[in-house]
Structures are given as C-alpha cells and as structure tokens.
C-alpha positions as a Markdown table, in Angstrom:
| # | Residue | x | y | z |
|---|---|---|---|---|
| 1 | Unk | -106.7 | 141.9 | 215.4 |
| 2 | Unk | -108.2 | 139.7 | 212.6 |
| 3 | Unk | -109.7 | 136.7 | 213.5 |
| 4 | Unk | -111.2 | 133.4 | 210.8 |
| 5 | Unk | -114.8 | 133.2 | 211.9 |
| 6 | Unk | -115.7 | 129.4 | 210.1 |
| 7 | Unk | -119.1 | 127.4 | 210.0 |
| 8 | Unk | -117.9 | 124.0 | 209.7 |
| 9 | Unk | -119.3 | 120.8 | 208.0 |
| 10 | Unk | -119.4 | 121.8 | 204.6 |
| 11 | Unk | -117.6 | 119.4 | 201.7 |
| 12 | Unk | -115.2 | 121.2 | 199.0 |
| 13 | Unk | -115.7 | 120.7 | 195.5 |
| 14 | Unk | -114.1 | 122.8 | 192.7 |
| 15 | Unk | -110.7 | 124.1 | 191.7 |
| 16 | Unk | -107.8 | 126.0 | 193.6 |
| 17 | Unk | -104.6 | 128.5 | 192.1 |
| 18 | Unk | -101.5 | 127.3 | 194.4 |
| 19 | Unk | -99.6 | 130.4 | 195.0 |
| 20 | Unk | -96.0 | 130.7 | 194.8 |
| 21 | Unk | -93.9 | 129.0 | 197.3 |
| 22 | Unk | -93.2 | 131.6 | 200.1 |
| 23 | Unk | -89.8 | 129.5 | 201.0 |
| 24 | Unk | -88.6 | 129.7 | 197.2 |
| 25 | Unk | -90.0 | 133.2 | 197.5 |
| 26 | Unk | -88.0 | 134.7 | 200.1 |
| 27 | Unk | -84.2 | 133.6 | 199.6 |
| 28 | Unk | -85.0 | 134.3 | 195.9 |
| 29 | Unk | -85.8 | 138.5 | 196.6 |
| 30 | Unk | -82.5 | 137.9 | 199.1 |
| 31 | Unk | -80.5 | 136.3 | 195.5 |
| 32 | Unk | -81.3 | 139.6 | 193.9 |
| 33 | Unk | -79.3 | 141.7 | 196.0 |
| 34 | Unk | -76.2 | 139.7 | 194.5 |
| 35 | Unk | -75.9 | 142.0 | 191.0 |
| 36 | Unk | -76.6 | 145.4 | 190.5 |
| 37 | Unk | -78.9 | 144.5 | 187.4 |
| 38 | Unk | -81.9 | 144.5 | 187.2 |
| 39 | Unk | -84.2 | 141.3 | 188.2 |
| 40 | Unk | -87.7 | 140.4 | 188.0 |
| 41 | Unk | -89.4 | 137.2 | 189.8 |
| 42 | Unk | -93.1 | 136.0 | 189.0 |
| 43 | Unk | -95.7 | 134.2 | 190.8 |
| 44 | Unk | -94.5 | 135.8 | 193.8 |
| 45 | Unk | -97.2 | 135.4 | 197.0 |
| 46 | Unk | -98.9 | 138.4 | 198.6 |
| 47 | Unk | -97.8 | 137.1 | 202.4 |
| 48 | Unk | -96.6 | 139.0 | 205.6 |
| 49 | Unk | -93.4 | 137.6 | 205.4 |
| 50 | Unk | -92.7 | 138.5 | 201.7 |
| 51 | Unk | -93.8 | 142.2 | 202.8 |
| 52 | Unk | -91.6 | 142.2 | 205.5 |
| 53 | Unk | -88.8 | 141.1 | 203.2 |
| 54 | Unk | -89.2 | 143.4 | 200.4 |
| 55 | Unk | -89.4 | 146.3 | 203.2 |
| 56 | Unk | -86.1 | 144.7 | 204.3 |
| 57 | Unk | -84.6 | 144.8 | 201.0 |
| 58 | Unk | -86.1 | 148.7 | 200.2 |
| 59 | Unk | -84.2 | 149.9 | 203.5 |
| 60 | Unk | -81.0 | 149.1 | 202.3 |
| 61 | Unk | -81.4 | 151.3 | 199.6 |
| 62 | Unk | -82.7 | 148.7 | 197.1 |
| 63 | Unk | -85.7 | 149.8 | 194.6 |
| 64 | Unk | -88.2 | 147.3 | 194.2 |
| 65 | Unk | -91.7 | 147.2 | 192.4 |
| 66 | Unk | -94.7 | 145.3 | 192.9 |
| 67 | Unk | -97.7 | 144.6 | 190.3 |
| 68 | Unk | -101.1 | 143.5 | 191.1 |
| 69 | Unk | -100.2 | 139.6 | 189.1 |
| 70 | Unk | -97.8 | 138.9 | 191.1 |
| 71 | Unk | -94.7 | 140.3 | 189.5 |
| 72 | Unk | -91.6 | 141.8 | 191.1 |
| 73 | Unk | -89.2 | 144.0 | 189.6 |
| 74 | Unk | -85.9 | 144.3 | 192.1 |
| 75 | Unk | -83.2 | 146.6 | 191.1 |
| 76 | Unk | -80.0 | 146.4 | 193.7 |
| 77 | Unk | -77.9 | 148.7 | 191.7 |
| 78 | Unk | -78.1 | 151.6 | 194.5 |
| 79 | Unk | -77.7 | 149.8 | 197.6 |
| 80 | Unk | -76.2 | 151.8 | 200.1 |
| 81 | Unk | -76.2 | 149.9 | 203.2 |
| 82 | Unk | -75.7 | 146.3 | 203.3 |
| 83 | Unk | -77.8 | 145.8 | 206.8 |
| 84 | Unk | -80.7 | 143.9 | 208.4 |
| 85 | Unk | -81.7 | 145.7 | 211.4 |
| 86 | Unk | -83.6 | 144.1 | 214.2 |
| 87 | Unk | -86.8 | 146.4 | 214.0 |
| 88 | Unk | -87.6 | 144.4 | 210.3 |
| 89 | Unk | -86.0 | 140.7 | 211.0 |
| 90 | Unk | -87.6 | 140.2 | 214.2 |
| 91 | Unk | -91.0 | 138.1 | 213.1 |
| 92 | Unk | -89.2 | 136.2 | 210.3 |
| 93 | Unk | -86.4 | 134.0 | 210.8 |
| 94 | Unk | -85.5 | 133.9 | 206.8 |
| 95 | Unk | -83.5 | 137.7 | 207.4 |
| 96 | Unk | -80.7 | 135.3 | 207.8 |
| 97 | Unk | -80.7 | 134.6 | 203.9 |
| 98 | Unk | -78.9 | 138.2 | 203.6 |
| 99 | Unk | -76.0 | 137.2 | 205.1 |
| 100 | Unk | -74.6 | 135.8 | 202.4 |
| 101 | Unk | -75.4 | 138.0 | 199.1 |
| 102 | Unk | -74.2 | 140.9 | 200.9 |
| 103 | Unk | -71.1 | 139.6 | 202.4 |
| 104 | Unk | -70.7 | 137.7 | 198.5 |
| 105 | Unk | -71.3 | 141.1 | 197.0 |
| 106 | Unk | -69.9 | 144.4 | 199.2 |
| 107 | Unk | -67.9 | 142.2 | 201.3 |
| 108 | Unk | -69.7 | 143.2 | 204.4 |
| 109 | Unk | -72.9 | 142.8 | 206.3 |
| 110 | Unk | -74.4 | 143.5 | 209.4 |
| 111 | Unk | -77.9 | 141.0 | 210.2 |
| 112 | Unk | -79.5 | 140.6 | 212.9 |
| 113 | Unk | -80.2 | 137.3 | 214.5 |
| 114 | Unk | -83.4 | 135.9 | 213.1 |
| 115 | Unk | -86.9 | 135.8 | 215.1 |
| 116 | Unk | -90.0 | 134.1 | 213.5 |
| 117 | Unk | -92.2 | 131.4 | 214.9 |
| 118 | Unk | -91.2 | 130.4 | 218.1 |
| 119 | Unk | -91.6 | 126.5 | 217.1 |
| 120 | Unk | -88.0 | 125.7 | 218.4 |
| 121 | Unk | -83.7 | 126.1 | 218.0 |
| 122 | Unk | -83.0 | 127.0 | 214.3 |
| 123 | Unk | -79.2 | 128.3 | 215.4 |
| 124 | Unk | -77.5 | 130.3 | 212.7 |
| 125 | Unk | -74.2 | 128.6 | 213.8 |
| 126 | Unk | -73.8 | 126.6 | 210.7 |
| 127 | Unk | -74.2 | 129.7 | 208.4 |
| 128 | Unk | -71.7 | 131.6 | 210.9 |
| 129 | Unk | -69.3 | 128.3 | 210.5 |
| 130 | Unk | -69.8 | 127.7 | 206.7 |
| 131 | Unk | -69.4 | 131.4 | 206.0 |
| 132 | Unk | -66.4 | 131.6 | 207.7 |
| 133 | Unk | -64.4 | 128.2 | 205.7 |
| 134 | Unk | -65.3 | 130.6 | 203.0 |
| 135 | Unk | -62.7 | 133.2 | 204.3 |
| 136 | Unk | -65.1 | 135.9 | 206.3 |
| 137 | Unk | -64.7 | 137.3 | 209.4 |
| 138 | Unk | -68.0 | 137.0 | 211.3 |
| 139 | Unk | -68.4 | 138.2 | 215.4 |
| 140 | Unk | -72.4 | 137.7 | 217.1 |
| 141 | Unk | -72.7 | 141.1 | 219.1 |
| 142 | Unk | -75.3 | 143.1 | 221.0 |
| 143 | Unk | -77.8 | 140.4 | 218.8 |
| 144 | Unk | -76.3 | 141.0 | 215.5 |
| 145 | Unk | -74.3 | 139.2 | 213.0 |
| 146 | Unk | -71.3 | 141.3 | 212.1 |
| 147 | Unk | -69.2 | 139.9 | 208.9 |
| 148 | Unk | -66.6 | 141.0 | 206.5 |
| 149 | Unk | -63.4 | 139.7 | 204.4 |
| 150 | Unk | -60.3 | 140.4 | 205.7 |
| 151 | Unk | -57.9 | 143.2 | 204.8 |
| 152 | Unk | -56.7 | 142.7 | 201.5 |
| 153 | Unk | -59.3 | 140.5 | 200.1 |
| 154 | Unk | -61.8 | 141.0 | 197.7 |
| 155 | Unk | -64.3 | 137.8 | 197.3 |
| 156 | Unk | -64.9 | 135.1 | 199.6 |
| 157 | Unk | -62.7 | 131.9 | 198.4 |
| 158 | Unk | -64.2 | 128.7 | 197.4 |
| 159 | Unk | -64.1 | 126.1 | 200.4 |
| 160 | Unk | -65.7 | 122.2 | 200.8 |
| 161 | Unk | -68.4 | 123.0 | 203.7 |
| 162 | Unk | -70.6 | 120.1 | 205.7 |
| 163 | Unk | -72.7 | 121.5 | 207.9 |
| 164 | Unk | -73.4 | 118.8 | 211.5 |
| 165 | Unk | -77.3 | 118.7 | 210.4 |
| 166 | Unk | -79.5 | 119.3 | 206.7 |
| 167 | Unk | -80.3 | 123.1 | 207.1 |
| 168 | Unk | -82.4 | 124.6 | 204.3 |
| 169 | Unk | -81.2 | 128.4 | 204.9 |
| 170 | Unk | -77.9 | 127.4 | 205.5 |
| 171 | Unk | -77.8 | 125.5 | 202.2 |
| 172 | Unk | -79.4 | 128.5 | 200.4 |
| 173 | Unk | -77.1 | 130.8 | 201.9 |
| 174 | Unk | -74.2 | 128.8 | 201.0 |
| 175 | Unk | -75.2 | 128.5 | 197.3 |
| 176 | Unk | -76.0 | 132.3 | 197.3 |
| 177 | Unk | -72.6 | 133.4 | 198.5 |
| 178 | Unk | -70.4 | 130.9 | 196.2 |
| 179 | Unk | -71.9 | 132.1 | 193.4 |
| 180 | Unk | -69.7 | 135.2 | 193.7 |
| 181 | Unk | -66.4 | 133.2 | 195.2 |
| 182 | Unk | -63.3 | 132.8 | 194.0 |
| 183 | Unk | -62.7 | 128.9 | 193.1 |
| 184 | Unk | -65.3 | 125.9 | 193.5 |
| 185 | Unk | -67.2 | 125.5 | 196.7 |
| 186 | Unk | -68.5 | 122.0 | 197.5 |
| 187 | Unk | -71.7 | 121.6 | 200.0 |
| 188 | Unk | -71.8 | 118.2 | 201.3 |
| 189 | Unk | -75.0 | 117.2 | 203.8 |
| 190 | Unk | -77.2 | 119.8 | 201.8 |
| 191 | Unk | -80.7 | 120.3 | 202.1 |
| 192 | Unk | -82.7 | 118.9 | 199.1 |
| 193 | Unk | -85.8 | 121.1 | 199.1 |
| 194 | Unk | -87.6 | 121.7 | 195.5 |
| 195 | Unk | -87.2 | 125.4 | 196.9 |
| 196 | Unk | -83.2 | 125.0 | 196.7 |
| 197 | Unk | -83.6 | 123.4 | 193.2 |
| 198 | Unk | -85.1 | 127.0 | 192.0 |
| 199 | Unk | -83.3 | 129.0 | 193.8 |
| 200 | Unk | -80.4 | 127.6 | 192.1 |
| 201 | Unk | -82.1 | 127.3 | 188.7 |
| 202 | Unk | -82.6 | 131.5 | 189.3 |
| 203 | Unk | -79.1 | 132.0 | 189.8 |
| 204 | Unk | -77.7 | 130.0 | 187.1 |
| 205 | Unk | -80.0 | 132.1 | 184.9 |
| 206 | Unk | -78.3 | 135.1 | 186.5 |
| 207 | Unk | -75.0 | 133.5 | 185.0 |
| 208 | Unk | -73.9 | 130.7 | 188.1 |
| 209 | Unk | -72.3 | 127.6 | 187.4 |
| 210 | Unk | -74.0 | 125.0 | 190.0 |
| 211 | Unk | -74.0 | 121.2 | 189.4 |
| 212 | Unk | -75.8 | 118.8 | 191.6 |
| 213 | Unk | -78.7 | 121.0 | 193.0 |
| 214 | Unk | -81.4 | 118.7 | 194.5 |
| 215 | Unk | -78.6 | 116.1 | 195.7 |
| 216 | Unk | -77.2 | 116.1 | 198.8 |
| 217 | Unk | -74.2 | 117.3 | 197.2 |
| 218 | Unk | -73.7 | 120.8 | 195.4 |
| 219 | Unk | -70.7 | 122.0 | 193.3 |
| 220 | Unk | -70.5 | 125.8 | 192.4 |
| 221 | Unk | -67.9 | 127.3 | 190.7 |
| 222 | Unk | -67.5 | 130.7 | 191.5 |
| 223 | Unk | -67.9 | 133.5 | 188.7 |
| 224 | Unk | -67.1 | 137.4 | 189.2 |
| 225 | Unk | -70.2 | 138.9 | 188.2 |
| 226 | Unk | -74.0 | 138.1 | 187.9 |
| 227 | Unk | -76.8 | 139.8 | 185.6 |
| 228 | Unk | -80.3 | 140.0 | 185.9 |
| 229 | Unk | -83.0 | 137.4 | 185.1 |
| 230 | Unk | -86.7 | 136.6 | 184.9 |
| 231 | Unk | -87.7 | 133.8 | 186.9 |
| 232 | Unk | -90.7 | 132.4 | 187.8 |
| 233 | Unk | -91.4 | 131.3 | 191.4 |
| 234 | Unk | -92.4 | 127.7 | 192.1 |
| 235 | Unk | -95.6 | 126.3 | 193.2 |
| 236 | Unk | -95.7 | 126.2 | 197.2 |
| 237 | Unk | -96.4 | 122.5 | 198.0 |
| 238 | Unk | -96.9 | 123.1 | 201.6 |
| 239 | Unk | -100.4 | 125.2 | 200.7 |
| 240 | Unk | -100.9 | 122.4 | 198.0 |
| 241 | Unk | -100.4 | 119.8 | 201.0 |
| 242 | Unk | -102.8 | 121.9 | 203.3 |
| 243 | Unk | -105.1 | 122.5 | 200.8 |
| 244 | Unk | -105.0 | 118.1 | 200.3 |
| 245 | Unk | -105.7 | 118.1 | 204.0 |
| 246 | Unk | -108.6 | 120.0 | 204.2 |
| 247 | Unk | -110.4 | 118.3 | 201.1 |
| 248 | Unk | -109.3 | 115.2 | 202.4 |
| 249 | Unk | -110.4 | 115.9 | 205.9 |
| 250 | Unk | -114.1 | 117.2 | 204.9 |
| 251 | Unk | -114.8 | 115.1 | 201.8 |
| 252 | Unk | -115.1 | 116.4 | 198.4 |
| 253 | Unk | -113.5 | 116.8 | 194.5 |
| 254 | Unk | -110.8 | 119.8 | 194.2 |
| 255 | Unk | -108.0 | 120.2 | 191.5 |
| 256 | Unk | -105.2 | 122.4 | 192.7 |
| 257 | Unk | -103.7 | 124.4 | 189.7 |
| 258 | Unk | -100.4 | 124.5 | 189.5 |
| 259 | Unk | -100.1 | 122.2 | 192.6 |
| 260 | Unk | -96.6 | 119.8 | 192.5 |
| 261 | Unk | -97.4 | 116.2 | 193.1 |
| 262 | Unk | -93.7 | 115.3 | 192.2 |
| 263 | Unk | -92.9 | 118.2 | 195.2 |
| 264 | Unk | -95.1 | 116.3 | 198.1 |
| 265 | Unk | -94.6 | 112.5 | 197.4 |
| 266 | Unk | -94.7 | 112.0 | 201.1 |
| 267 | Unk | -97.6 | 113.4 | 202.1 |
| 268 | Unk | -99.9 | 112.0 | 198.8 |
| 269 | Unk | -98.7 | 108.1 | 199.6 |
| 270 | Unk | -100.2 | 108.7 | 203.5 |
| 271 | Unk | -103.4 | 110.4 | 201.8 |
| 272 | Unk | -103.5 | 107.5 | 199.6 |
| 273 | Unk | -103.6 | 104.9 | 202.2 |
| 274 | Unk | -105.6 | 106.9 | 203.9 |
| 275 | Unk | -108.4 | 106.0 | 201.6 |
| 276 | Unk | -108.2 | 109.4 | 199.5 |
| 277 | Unk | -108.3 | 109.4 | 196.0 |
| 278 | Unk | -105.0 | 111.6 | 194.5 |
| 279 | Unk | -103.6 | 111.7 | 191.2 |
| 280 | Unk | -101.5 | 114.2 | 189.2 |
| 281 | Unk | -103.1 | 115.8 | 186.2 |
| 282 | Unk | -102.0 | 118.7 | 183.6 |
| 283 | Unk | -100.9 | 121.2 | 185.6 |
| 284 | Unk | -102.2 | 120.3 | 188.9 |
| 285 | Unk | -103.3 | 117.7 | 191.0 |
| 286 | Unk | -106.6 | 116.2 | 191.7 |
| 287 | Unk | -108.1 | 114.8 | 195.3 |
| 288 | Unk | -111.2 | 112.9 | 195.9 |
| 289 | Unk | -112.4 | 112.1 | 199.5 |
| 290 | Unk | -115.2 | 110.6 | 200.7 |
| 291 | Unk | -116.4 | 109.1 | 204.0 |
| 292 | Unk | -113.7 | 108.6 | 206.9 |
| 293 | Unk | -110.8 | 108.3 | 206.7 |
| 294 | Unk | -108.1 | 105.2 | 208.1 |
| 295 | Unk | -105.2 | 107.6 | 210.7 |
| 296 | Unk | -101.9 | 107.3 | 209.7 |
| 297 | Unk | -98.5 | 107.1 | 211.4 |
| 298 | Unk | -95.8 | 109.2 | 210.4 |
| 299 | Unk | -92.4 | 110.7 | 211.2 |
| 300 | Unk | -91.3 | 114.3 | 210.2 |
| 301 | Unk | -88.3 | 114.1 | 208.3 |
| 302 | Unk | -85.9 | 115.8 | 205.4 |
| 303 | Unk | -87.0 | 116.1 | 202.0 |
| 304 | Unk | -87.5 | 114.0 | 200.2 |
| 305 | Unk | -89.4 | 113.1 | 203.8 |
| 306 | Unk | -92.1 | 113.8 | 205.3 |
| 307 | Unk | -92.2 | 117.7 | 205.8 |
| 308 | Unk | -92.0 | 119.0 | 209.7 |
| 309 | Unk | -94.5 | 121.9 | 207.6 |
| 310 | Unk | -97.2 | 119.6 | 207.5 |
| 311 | Unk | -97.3 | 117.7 | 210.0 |
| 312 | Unk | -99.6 | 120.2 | 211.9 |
| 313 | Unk | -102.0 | 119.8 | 209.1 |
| 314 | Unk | -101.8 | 116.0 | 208.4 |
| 315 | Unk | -102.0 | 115.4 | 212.5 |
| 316 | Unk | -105.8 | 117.6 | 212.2 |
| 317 | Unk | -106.7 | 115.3 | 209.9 |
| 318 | Unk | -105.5 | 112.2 | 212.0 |
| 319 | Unk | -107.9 | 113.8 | 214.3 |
| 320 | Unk | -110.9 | 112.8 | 212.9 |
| 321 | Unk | -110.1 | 109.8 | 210.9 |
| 322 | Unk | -110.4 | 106.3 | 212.2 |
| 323 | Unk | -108.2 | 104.5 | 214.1 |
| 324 | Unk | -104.9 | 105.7 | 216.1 |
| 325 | Unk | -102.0 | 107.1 | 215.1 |
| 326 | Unk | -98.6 | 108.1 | 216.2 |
| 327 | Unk | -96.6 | 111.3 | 214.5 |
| 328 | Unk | -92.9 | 111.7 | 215.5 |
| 329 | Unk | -91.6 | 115.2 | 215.5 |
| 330 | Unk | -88.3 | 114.9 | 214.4 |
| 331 | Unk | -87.0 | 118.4 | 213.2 |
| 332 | Unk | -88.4 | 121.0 | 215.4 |
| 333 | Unk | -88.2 | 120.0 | 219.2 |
| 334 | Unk | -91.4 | 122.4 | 220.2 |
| 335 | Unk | -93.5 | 122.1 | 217.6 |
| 336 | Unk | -96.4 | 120.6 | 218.8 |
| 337 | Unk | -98.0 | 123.3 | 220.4 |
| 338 | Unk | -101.2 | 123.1 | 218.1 |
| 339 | Unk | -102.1 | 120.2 | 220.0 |
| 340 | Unk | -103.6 | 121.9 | 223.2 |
| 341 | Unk | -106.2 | 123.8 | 221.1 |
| 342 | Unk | -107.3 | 121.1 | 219.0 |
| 343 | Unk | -107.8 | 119.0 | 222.1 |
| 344 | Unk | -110.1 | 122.1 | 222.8 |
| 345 | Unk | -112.3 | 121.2 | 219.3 |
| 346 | Unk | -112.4 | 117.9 | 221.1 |
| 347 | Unk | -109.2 | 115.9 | 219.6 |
| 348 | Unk | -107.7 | 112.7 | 221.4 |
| 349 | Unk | -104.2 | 113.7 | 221.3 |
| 350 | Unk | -101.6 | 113.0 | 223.7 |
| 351 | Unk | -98.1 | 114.6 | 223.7 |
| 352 | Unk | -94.7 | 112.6 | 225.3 |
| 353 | Unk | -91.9 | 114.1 | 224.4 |
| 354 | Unk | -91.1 | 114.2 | 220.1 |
| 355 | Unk | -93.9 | 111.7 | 220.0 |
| 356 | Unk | -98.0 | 112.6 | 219.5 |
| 357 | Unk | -100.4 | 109.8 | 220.0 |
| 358 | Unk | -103.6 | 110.4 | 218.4 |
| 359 | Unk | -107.4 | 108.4 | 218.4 |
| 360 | Unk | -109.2 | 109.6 | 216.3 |
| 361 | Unk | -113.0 | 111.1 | 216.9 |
| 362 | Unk | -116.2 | 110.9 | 215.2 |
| 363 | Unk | -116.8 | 114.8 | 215.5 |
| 364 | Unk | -115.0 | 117.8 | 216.3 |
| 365 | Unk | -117.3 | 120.9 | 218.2 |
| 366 | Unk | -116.7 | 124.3 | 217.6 |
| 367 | Unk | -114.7 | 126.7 | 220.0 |
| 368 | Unk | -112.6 | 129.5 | 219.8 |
| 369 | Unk | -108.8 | 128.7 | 219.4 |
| 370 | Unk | -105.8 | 130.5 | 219.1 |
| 371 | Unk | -102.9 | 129.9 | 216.6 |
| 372 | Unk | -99.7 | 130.0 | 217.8 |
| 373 | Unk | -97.4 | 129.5 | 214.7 |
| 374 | Unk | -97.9 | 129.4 | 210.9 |
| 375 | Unk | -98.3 | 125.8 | 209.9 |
| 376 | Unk | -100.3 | 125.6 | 213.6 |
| 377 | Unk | -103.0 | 127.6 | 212.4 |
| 378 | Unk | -103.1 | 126.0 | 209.2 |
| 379 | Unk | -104.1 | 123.1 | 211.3 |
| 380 | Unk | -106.7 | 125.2 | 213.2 |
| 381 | Unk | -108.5 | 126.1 | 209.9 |
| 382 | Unk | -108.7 | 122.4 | 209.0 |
| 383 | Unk | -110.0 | 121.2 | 212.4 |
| 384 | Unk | -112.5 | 124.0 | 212.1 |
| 385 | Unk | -113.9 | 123.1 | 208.4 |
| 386 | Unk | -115.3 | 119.9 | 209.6 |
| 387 | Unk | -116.0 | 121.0 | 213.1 |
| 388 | Unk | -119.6 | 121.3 | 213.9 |
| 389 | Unk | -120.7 | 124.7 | 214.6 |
| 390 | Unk | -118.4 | 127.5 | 214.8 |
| 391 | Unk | -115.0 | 128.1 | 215.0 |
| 392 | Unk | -113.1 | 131.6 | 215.5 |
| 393 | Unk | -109.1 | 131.3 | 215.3 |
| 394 | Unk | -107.9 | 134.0 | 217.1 |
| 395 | Unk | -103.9 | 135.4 | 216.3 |
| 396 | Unk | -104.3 | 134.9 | 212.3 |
| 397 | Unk | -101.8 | 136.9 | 211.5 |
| 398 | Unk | -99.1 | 134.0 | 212.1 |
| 399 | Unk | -101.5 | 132.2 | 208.9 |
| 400 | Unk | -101.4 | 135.2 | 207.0 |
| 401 | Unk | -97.2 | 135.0 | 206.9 |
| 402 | Unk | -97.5 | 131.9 | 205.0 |
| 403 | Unk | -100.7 | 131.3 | 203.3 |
| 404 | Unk | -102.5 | 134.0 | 200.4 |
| 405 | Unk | -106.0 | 135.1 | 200.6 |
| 406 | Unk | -106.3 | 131.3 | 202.2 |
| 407 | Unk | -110.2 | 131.9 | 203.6 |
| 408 | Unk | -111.1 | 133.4 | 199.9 |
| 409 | Unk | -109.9 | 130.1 | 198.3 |
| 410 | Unk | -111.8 | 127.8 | 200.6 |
| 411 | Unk | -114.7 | 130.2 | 200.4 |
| 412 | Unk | -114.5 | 129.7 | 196.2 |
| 413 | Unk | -114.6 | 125.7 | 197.0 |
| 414 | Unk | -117.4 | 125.9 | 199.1 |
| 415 | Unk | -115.9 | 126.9 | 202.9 |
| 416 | Unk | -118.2 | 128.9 | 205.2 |
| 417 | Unk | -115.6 | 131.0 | 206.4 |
| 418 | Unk | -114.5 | 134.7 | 206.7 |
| 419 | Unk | -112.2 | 137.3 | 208.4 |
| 420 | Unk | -114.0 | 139.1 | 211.4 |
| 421 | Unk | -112.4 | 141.9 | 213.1 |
C-alpha cells in the first residue's frame, strides 16, 4: 500500500495546473449515458474515482476511450445493461448519479446503494422521492436500487420536486433525468455548485432546455432526444483551495493555472483576513504568504458557503496560525475524524459535537498518520509540509480518489515529498 513520505518546512514558490473538477467530472461521464451519440469531455482528471466510474460505465456495455491529455471519448450507443452492481459502486458514493440517465433513457435501472468515504449519512432518499414525482417506480432491495416506469409509459413526466435539504447528487440527478421527460420539471431548494452550472451547460450543448442553473431554482423542459457534444470539464476549486492552504500554510508565491477564484469566494476572504495575499489573475489565481498567520473561525455551509470539502484543509492551517479558532461542521455529522491524527503532529484541537475548537501552535513534529477520508488526507499533506521532520501518511489511496499526481505538483513548487511503498 502506497504511502506520502514528506520532509516538511520547505516554502512553495512557482506555478500549479488545477486539474479538472473530479465532482463535475463524474456526473458528467454519468450525462453521457443519456444519448446513444457519441460524446467527448476534456480536462478530465486521472483520479480513482474517475477510473472506477469509467469501469462502471464500460460494464454496462458502454465503449469509452481515454487519451494521455486528458480527453474522453464515451459512446453509449450499445449499452446493454442499464446496471451498477455493488462489486464497482462500493468505494464511491457518486454511482448514484446513474440512476437517473438510465431510468431517463431505457426506462429502467438497477444501482446499487452508494459506499464512498465513510464521513457521515448522504441517504439516497431524496433521489428515490424526486424520481418517483417524476412517475418511476423505485423498490430498495437486497442493497439495490431497483426502478422503472410503469406499464404503458414511455418517459418519465415532468413534475415540481423540493427535496427537505440542498443535495448536490440529487440536484444533478434530477437535471440529468428531466432532460429526457415529458413536460417541464421545476427543482426548487437546489444545490448551487459551479459543478451543477457545467453539468447543465454539457447538457444543454447535448440539445437540453434548462433555465436558472446556479439558482436555487431550475426549470427544464423536457426534450425527446439528446446528441453528442464536446465539453470541457471545469477547474476543481477544491484542489485550487487545498493547493491555497498549503501555500498559505508554509509561506511562499504560487499561481494556480486555471484555478477559479469566482468558484471559492469563501475560502479566499478567510485567507485574506488571514493575512495572505490572494488575487485573481488571467487564467488563474495568485497567493502570497509570508510569516504566520491570524486563525479563523468558520462554519461549513452550501455553496455559495463555505465548502464542508475544505474544511479539513483550512482547519490544518488553523493549526498552526495564531490565535484560536472555532470551525462548525454543519453538513457532514462525522467529519472530523482528521482531527485525532493531527493532534498526533501536535495540533490543539478539541472536538464537542459539530463544533472544533482550535489554538493554534508554533510548530508541528513529524509522525506517521493515517488518512481516513479524501479531503482528511488532504489535510494530512498540509500539516505535514510545514511539519518539522518527517511525515509518512499511511492509507493514500483515499487522496489519490480526489486529487491528480498531488505529490508531483508540490514536488514542482518546491515540496520534499514522495510516494514510498
């Protein structure tokens, strides 16, 4: 098993490629599963979970073809059976995204329930209960997801859906599956991730009608067919917001190309007042650090929030900054579980209940840790890069589900790190 072997104390200075998002990524390859045309994405990440997903797709009969810059070609046109077994969804909770496309396409599917990071309840209820307004028949047995339309009817119908909380997949799902509905569909309380925003830009390239993307309310009108596309994934702003942590947490001058400062508002104003230096430039953004930095409070929230995906990162940071500070956990309900093994590096952090209180340190000592989820070890890598001595994070393979070649990027900025057996 791979483990991150890093020498900390070293500043970063130099310039970064932000891959594409992994969470724009994913319901995107699920999108092309709606037409039988052809469709090629680009800028798409070289992550576990993207593997797992185009092996998901390929089972079902679907062909698809990867290229060394990123492209992927996807061609549905022979799919044969609309199913997500267990043995391929069970380390990656975005399976779910399926559900929809197929049922919107061959009026059936059979998905398992969803396993990923074990960070908390993400219960597929509200896709099961959205789903079904639309007109499909869905039963939960022996752990799968079983849907179809009833006798006699050919699409899903166009229905008004608010789910009872903002859910991202469920939003995506919903858009996915009215795309190919009879009549308008109207999606009230949706999620308004930069992810959902191109996700629906792809399918209205593939011929949807959808108004309002990015709002908290979305109108698609339902058409009978869709046809291929090129579409270009978006930057993913949570390894641009890791990548601000790190710099900001070990000093130095990077430029992340292609980064999004429009996509991570939140998290540049608490750098900012932090005492870091960030500005958008031409195609990127820019961070300057130097000397501590003043801990800030924050509280995990929807987008256009805070994001629950950095708040692992941000509270590493927090760690070693100045003062004390207080994060509130708002959207996961176990997802402070990173806190135990940067206590081990020698963090101040005490846990009650959704709330972390941290003061923060002058130093951090090397020790071997162990991640425990994707945005945990993210946090791991951070603590380690100003730690002094070394650091091994054991269980990497959680990282390497979200983040691309992450130790060769901070090794091209000036990291002492690298990937020991």
């Amino acid at each position: 098993m791979d483990k991150l072997l890093i020498r900390g104390g070293r500043q970063l200075h130099g310039e970064v490629r932000i891959s594409g998002a992994k969470n724009a990524a994913l319901p995107e390859l699920c999108a092309t599963l709606l037409t039988a045309d052809a469709v090629t994405l680009q800028n798409v990440p070289r992550l576990q979970d993207v593997a797992t997903m185009l092996k998901l797709i390929r089972n079902m009969g679907v062909s698809a073809e990867r290229s060394d810059d990123g492209t992927v070609t996807i061609d549905s046109s022979k799919l044969s059976s609309p199913e997500a077994p267990y043995e391929l969804v069970k380390t990656m909770r975005a399976s779910v995204l399926a559900l929809g496309p197929l049922l919107a396409r061959f009026g059936e599917a059979t998905v398992s329930l969803p396993g990923g990071c074990a960070i908390g309840s993400r219960p597929v209820d509200q896709h099961i209960k959205g789903l079904q307004a639309m007109g499909a028949e869905i039963v939960v047995e022996h752990g799968y997801m079983i849907a179809k339309l009833p006798k006699g009817r050919e699409r899903l119908r166009g229905a008004s859906i608010t789910t009872d909380m903002v859910t991202v997949t469920g939003t995506e799902n919903f858009l996915m599956a009215a795309s190919l509905a009879e009549g308008e569909t109207v999606l009230e309380n949706a999620a308004q991730e930069p992810e959902i925003s191109d996700l629906a830009e792809m399918l209205i390239k593939m011929g949807a009608k959808i108004e309002g993307h990015g709002s908290s309310r979305i109108r698609i009108q339902g058409v009978e067919k869709l046809h291929g596309c090129t579409h270009r994934v978006v930057a993913d702003r949570i390894e641009a917001g890791t990548f601000l942590c790190a710099v900001a947490a070990t000093g130095g001058d990077v430029v992340l190309r292609h980064g999004r400062a429009d996509h991570l508002e939140a998290v540049i104003d608490k750098l900012r007042e932090a005492g870091a230096s960030v500005a958008a430039v031409e195609d990127g953004i820019h961070l300057h650090s130097q000397g501590r930095l003043i801990a800030q409070s924050f509280r995990t929230t929807e987008y256009p929030g805070f994001p629950t995906d950095m708040q692992a990162q941000f509270m590493a940071l927090n760690a070693i900054s100045e003062g004390p500070s207080k994060v509130t956990e708002t959207i996961f309900e176990n997802r402070f579980m990173h806190v135990n093994e940067l206590v081990r590096l020698g963090a101040n952090i005490q846990i009650d209940g959704k709330f972390a209180v941290i003061e923060g340190v002058d130093k951090l000592s090397g020790a071997v840790v162990m991640a425990t989820d994707l945005r945990a070890s993210a946090s791991l890598v951070i603590a380690g890069l100003v730690a002094q001595g070394e650091t091994i994070v054991d269980r990497i393979y959680h990282l390497d589900r979200g983040y691309d070649q992450m130790e060769n990027k901070l090794r091209a900025i000036g990291a002492d790190i690298e990937r020991i057996q």
